[in-house]
C-alpha beads as a LAMMPS data file, in Angstrom:
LAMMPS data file: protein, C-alpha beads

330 atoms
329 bonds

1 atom types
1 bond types

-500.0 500.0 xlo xhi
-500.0 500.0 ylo yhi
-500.0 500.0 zlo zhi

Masses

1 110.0

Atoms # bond

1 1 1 -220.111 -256.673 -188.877
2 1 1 -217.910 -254.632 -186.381
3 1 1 -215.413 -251.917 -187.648
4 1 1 -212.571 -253.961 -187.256
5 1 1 -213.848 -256.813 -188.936
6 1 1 -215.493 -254.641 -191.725
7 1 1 -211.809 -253.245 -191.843
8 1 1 -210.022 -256.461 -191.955
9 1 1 -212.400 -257.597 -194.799
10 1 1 -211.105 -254.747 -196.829
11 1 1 -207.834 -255.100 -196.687
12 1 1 -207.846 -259.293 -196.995
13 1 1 -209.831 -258.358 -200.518
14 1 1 -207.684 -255.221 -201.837
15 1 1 -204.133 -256.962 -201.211
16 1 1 -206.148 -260.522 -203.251
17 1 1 -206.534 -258.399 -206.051
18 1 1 -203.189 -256.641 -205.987
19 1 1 -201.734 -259.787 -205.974
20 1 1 -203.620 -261.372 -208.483
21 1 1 -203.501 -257.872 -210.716
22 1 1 -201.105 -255.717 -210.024
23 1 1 -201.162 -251.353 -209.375
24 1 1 -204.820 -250.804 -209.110
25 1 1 -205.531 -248.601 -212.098
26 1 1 -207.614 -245.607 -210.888
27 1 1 -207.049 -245.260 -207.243
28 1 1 -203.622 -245.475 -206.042
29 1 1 -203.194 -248.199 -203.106
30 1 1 -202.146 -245.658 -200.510
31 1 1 -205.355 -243.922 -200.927
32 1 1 -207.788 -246.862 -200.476
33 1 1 -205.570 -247.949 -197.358
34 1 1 -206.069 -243.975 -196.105
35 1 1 -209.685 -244.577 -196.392
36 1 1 -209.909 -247.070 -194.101
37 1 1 -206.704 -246.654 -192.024
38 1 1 -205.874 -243.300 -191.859
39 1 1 -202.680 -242.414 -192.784
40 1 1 -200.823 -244.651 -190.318
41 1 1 -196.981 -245.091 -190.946
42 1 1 -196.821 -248.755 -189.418
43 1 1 -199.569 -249.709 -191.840
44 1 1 -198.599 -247.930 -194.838
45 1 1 -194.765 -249.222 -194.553
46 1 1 -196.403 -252.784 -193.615
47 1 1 -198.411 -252.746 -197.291
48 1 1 -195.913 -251.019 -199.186
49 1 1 -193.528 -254.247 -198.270
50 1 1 -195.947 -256.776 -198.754
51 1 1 -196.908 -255.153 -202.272
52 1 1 -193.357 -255.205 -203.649
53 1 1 -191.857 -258.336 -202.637
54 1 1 -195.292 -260.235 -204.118
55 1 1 -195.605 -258.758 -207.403
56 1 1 -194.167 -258.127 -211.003
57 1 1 -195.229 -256.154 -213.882
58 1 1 -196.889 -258.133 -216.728
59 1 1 -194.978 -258.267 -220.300
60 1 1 -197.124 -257.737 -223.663
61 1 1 -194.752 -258.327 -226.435
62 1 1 -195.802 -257.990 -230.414
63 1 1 -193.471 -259.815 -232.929
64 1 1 -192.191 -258.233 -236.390
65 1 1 -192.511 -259.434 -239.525
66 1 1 -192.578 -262.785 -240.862
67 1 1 -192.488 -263.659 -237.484
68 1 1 -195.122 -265.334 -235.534
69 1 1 -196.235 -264.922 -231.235
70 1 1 -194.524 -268.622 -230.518
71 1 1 -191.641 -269.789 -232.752
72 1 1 -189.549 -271.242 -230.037
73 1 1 -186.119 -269.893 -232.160
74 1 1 -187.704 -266.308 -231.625
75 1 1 -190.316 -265.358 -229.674
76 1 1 -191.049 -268.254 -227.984
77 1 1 -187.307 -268.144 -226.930
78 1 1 -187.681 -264.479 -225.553
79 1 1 -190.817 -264.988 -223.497
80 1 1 -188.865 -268.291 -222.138
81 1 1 -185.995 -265.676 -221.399
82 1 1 -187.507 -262.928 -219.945
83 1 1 -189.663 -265.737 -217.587
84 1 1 -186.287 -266.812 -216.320
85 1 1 -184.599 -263.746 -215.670
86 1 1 -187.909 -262.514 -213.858
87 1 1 -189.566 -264.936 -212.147
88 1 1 -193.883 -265.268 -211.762
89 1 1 -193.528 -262.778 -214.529
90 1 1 -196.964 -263.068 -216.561
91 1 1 -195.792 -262.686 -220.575
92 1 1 -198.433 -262.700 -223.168
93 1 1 -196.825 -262.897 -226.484
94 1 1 -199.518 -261.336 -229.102
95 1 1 -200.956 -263.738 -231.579
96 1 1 -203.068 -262.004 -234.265
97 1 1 -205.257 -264.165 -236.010
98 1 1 -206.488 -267.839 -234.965
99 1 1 -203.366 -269.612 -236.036
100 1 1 -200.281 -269.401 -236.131
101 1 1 -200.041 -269.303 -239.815
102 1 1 -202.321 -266.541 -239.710
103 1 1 -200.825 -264.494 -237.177
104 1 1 -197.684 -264.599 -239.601
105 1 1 -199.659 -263.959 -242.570
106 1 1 -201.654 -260.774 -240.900
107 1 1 -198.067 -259.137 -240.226
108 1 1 -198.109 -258.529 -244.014
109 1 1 -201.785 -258.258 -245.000
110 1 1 -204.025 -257.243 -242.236
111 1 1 -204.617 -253.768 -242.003
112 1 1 -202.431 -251.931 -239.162
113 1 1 -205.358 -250.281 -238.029
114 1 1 -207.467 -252.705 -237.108
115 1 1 -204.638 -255.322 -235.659
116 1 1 -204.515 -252.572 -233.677
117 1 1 -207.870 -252.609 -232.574
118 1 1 -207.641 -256.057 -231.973
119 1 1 -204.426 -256.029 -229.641
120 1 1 -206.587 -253.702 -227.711
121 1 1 -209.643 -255.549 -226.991
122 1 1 -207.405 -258.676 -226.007
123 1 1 -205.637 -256.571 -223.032
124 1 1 -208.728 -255.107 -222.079
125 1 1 -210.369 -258.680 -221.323
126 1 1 -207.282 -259.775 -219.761
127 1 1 -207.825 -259.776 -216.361
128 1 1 -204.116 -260.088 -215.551
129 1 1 -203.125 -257.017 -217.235
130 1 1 -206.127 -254.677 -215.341
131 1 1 -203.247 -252.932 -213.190
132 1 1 -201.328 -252.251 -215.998
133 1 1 -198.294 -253.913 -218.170
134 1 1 -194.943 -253.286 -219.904
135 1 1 -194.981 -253.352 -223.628
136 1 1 -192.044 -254.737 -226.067
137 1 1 -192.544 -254.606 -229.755
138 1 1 -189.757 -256.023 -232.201
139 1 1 -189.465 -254.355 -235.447
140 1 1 -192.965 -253.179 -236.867
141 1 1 -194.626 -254.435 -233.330
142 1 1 -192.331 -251.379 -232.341
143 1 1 -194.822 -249.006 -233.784
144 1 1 -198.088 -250.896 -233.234
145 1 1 -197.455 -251.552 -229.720
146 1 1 -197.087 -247.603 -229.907
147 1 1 -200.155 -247.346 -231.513
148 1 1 -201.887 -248.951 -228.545
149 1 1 -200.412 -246.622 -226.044
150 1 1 -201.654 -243.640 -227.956
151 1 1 -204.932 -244.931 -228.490
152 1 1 -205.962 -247.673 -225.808
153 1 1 -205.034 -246.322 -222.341
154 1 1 -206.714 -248.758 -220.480
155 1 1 -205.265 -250.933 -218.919
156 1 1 -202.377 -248.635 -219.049
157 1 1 -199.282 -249.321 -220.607
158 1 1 -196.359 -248.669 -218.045
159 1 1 -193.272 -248.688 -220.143
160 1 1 -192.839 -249.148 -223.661
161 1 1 -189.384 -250.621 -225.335
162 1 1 -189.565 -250.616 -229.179
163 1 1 -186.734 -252.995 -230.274
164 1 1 -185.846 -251.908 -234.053
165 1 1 -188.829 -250.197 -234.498
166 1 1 -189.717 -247.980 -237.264
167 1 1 -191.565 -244.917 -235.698
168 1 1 -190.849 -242.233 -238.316
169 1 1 -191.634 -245.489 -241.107
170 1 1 -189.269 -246.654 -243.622
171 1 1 -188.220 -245.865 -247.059
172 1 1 -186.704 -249.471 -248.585
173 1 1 -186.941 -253.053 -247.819
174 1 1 -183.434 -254.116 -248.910
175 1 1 -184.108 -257.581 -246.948
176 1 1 -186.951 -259.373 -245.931
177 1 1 -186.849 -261.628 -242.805
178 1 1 -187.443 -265.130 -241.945
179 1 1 -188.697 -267.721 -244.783
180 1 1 -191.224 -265.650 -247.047
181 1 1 -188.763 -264.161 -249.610
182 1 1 -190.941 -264.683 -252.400
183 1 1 -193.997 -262.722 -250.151
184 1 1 -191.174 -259.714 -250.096
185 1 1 -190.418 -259.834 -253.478
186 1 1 -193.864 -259.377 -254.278
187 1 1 -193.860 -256.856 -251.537
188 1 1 -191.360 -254.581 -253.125
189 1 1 -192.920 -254.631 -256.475
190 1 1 -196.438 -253.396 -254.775
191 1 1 -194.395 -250.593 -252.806
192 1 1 -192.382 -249.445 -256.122
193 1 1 -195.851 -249.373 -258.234
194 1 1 -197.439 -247.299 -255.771
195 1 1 -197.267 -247.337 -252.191
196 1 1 -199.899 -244.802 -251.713
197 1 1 -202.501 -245.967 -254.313
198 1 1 -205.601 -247.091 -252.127
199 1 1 -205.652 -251.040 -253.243
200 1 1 -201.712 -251.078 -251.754
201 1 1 -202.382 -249.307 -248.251
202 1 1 -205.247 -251.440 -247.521
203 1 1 -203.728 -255.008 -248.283
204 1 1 -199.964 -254.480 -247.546
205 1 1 -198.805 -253.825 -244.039
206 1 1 -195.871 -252.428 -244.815
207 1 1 -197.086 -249.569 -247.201
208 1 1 -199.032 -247.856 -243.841
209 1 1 -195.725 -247.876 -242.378
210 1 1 -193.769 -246.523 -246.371
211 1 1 -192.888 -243.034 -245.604
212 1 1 -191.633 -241.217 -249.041
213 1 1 -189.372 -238.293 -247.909
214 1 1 -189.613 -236.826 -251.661
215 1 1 -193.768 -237.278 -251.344
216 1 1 -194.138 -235.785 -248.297
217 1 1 -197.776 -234.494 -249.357
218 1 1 -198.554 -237.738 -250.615
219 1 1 -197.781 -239.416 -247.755
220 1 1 -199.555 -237.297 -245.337
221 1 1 -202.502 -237.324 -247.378
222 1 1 -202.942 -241.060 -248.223
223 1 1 -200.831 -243.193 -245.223
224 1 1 -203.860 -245.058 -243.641
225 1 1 -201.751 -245.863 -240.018
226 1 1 -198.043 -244.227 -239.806
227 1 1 -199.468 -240.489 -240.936
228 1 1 -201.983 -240.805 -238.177
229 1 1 -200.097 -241.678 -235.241
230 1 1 -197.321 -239.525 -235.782
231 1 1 -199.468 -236.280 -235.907
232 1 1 -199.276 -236.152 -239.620
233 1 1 -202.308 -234.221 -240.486
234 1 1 -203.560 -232.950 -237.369
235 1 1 -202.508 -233.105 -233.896
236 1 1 -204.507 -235.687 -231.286
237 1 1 -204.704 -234.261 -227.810
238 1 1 -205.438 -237.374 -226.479
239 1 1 -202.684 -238.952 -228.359
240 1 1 -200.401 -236.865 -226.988
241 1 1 -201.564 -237.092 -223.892
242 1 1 -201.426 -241.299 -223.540
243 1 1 -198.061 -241.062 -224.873
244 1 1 -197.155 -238.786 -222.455
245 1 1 -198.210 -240.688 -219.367
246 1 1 -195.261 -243.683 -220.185
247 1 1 -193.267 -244.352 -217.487
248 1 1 -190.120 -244.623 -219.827
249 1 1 -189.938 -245.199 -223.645
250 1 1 -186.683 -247.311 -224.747
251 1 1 -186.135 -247.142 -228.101
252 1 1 -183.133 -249.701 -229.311
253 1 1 -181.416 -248.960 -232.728
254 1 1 -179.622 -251.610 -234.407
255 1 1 -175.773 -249.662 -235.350
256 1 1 -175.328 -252.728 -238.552
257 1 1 -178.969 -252.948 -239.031
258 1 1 -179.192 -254.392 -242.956
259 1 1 -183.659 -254.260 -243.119
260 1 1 -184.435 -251.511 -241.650
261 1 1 -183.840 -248.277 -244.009
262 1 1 -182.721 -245.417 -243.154
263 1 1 -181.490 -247.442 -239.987
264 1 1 -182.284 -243.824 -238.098
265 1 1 -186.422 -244.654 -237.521
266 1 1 -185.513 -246.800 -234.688
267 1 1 -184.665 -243.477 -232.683
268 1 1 -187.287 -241.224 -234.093
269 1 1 -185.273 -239.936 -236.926
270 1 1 -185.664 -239.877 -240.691
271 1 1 -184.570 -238.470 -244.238
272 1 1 -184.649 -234.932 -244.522
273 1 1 -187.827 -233.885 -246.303
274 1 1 -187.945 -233.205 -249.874
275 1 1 -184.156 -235.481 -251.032
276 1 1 -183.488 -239.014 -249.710
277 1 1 -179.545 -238.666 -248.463
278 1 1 -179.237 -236.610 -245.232
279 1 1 -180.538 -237.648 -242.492
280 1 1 -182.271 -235.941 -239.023
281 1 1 -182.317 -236.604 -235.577
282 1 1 -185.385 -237.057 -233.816
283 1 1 -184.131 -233.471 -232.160
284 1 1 -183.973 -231.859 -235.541
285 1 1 -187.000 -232.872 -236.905
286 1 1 -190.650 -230.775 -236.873
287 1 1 -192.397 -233.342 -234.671
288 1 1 -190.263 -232.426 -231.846
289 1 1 -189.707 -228.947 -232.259
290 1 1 -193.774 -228.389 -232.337
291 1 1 -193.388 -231.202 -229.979
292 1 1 -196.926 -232.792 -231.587
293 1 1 -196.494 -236.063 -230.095
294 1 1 -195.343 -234.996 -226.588
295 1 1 -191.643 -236.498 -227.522
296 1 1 -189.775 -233.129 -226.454
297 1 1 -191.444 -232.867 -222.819
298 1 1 -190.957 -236.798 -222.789
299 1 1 -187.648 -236.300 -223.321
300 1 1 -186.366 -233.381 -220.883
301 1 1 -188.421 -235.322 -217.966
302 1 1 -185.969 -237.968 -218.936
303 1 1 -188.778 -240.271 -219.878
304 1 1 -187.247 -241.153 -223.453
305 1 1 -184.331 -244.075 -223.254
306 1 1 -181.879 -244.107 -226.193
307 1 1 -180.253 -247.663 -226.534
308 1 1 -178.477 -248.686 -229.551
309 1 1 -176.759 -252.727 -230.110
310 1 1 -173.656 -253.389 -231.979
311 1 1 -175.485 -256.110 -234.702
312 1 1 -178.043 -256.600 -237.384
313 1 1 -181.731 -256.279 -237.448
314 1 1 -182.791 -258.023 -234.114
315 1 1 -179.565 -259.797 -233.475
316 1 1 -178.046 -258.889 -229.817
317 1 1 -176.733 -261.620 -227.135
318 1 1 -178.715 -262.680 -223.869
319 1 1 -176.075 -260.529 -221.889
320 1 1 -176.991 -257.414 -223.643
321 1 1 -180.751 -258.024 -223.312
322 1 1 -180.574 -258.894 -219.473
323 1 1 -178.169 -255.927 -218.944
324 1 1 -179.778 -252.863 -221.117
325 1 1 -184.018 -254.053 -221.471
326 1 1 -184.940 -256.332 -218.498
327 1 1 -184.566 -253.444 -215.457
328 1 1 -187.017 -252.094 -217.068
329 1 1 -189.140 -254.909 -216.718
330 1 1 -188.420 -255.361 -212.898

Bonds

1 1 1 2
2 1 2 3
3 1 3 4
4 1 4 5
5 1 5 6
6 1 6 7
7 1 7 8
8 1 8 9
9 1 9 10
10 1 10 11
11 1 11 12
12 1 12 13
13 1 13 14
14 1 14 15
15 1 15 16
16 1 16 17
17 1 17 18
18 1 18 19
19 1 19 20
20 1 20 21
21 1 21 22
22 1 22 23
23 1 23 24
24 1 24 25
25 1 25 26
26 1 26 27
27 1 27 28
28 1 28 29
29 1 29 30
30 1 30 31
31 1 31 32
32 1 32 33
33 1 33 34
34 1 34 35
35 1 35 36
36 1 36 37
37 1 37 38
38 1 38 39
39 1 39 40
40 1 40 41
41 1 41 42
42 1 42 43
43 1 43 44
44 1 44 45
45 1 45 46
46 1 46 47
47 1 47 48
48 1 48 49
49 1 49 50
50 1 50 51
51 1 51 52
52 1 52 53
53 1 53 54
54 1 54 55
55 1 55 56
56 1 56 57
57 1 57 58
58 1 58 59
59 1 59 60
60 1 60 61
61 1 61 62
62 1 62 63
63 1 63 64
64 1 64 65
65 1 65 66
66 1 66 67
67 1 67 68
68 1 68 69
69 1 69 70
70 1 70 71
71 1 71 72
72 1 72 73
73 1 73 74
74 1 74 75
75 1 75 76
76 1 76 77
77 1 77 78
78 1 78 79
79 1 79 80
80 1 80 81
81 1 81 82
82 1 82 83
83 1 83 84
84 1 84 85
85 1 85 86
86 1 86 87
87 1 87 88
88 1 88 89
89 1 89 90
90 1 90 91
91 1 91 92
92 1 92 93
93 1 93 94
94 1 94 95
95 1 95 96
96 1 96 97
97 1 97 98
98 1 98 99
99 1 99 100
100 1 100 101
101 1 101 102
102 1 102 103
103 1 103 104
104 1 104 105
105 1 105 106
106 1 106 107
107 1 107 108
108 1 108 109
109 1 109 110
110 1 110 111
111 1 111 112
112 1 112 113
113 1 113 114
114 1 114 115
115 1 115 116
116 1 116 117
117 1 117 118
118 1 118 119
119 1 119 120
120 1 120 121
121 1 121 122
122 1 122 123
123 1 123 124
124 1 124 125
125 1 125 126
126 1 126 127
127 1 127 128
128 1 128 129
129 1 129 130
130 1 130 131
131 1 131 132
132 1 132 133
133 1 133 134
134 1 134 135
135 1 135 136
136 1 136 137
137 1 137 138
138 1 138 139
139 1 139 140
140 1 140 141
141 1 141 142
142 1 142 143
143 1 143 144
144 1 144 145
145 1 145 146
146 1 146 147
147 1 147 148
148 1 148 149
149 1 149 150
150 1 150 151
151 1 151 152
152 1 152 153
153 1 153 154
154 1 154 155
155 1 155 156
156 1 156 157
157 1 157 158
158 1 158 159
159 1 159 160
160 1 160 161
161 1 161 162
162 1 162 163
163 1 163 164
164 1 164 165
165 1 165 166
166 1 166 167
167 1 167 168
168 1 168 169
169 1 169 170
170 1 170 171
171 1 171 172
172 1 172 173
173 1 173 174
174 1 174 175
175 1 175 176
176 1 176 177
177 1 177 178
178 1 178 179
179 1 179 180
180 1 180 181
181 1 181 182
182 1 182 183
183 1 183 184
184 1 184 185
185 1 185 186
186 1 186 187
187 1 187 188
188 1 188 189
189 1 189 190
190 1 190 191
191 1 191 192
192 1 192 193
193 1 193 194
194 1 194 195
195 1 195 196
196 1 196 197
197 1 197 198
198 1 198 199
199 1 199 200
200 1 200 201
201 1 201 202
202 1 202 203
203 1 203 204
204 1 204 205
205 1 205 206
206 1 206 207
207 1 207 208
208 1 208 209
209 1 209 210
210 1 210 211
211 1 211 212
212 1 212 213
213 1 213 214
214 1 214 215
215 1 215 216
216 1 216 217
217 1 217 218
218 1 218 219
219 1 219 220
220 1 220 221
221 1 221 222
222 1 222 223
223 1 223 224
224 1 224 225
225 1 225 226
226 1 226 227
227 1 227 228
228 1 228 229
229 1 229 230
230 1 230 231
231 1 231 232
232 1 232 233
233 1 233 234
234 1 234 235
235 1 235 236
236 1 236 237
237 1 237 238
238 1 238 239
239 1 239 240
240 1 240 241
241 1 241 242
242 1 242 243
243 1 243 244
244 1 244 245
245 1 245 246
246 1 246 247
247 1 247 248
248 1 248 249
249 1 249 250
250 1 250 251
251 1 251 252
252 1 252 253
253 1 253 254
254 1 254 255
255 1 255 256
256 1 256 257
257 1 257 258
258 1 258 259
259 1 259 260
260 1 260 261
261 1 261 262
262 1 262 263
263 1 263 264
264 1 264 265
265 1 265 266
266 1 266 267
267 1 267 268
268 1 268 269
269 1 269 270
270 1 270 271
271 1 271 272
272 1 272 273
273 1 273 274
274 1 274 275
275 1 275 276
276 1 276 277
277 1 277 278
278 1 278 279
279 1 279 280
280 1 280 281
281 1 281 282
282 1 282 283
283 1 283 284
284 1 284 285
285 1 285 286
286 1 286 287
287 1 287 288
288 1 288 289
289 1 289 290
290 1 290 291
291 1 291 292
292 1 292 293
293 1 293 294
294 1 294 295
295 1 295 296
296 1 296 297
297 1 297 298
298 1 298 299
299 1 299 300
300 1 300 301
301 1 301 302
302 1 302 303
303 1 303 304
304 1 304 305
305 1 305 306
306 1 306 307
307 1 307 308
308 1 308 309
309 1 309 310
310 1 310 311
311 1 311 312
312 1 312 313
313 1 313 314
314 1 314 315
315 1 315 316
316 1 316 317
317 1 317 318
318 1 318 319
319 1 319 320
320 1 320 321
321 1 321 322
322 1 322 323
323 1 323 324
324 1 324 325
325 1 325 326
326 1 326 327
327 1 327 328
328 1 328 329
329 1 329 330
């Protein structure tokens, strides 16, 4: 095979698989074009065209709870949204379990950790997410979806937007969504027993995520997901590190949010430790003046996005979406 054709061969396969892929992961494209190239302008401009106009980023989205990956009045209607408003988009919408039913049911009983675990094997065998992907998580799938950034960097997660998500955990479930009330109510009684007792953080999603401000000790000792990924006990390098290498993190807080409480977790902040009243910015708070998650560098590189919606828990209007979340999914 000549040089030329060897050369053409090359690039007919590498711009096949951006296409089909996306950003190669672990070279950049302009260095396997200067290996065979050079660093010619012409052909550099030439790819650098043909690469943007032909591609998008793929969308991994995680519902919240009592949700399920498809109901077409939530996220079904979100994936169909976010499809129009970008087109040849690719949007997987996260399904835990085999059914439907149980990916609804494993939003309230399946251990955090290993749902976890799971979300990451499915990316990694996706061949359409290889180059990378943008994340959304709505509500709990907030803080999972960060939970696979931290720990799963491959394929890496570009940006991540946590729609009501509870990153510092909550303290109260004053109202449960969607149609399992009696599930909550049972819920509530387990978390006022003893969120921390070992038979309650292994079989109820929400106590891995129950951060008691007046238990601080407690919680740090005995939270099997929430204590973990927020540097709790000890800090992760490589935690911090994943974190760090997001394009952007968006964070949306609801302002008349009625579920989540305090309302403050969707922006990093929390109770003050030690009394349940005041509350503290994600600025104020220990994690970002040790800066044990990477949050404070994130933020002065201008990497962390501070969004907030005039409604309840999840509620905000097709303008608002397509205005404030999808450029960051162009």
């Amino acid at each position: 095979m000549s040089r030329d054709a060897e050369l053409a061969f090359y690039f007919k396969e590498l711009l096949s698989d951006l296409h089909s892929h996306g950003k190669p992961s672990n070279m950049s494209a302009l260095s396997i074009l200067h290996l065979f190239f050079g660093a010619s302008p012409l052909l550099l401009l030439l790819f650098g065209s043909a690469w943007g106009s032909n591609t998008t980023i793929p969308l991994v989205m995680w519902h919240g709870m009592g949700d399920s990956c498809c109901n077409p009045i939530s996220m079904g209607s979100i994936k169909k949204m976010v499809e129009e408003e970008v087109p040849g988009i690719y949007v997987l919408s996260l399904k835990i379990g085999k059914t439907i039913l149980e990916d609804m049911e494993n939003g309230f009983f399946m251990d955090v950790n290993k749902q976890v675990a799971f979300v990451c094997n499915q990316l990694s065998q996706d061949p359409k997410l290889k180059g990378g992907y943008n994340a959304m998580g709505f509500s709990q799938g907030g803080q999972f979806l960060r939970a696979v950034a931290q720990r799963c960097p491959f394929p890496p997660m570009i940006n991540l937007i946590t729609v009501g998500g509870q990153h510092q955990g909550v303290y109260g479930l004053p109202r449960c969504p969607g149609e399992s009330s009696h599930i909550c109510d049972w819920i509530r009684e387990m978390l006022n027993h003893g969120a921390y007792t070992d038979i309650v953080q292994k079989r109820i999603v929400q106590a891995q995520y129950w951060h008691d401000p007046l238990n601080e000790e407690l919680y740090r000792t005995h939270s099997l997901f929430l204590a973990d990924i927020n540097q709790e006990r000890a800090v992760n390098e490589t935690y911090k590190k994943n974190l760090k290498s997001l394009d952007k993190f968006v964070m949306v807080k609801f302002l008349q949010d009625s579920i989540v409480d305090p309302v403050d977790s969707e922006w990093f902040g929390f109770l003050k430790p030690g009394q349940a009243k005041e509350t503290e910015t994600l600025q104020e708070s220990t994690l970002y003046k040790e800066d044990r998650l990477g949050l404070a560098e994130m933020d002065k590189a201008g990497k962390l996005v501070f969004l907030a919606s005039d409604g309840d828990h999840l509620q905000f209007s097709r303008e608002w979406f397509n205005a404030k979340l999808v450029p960051f999914l162009r």
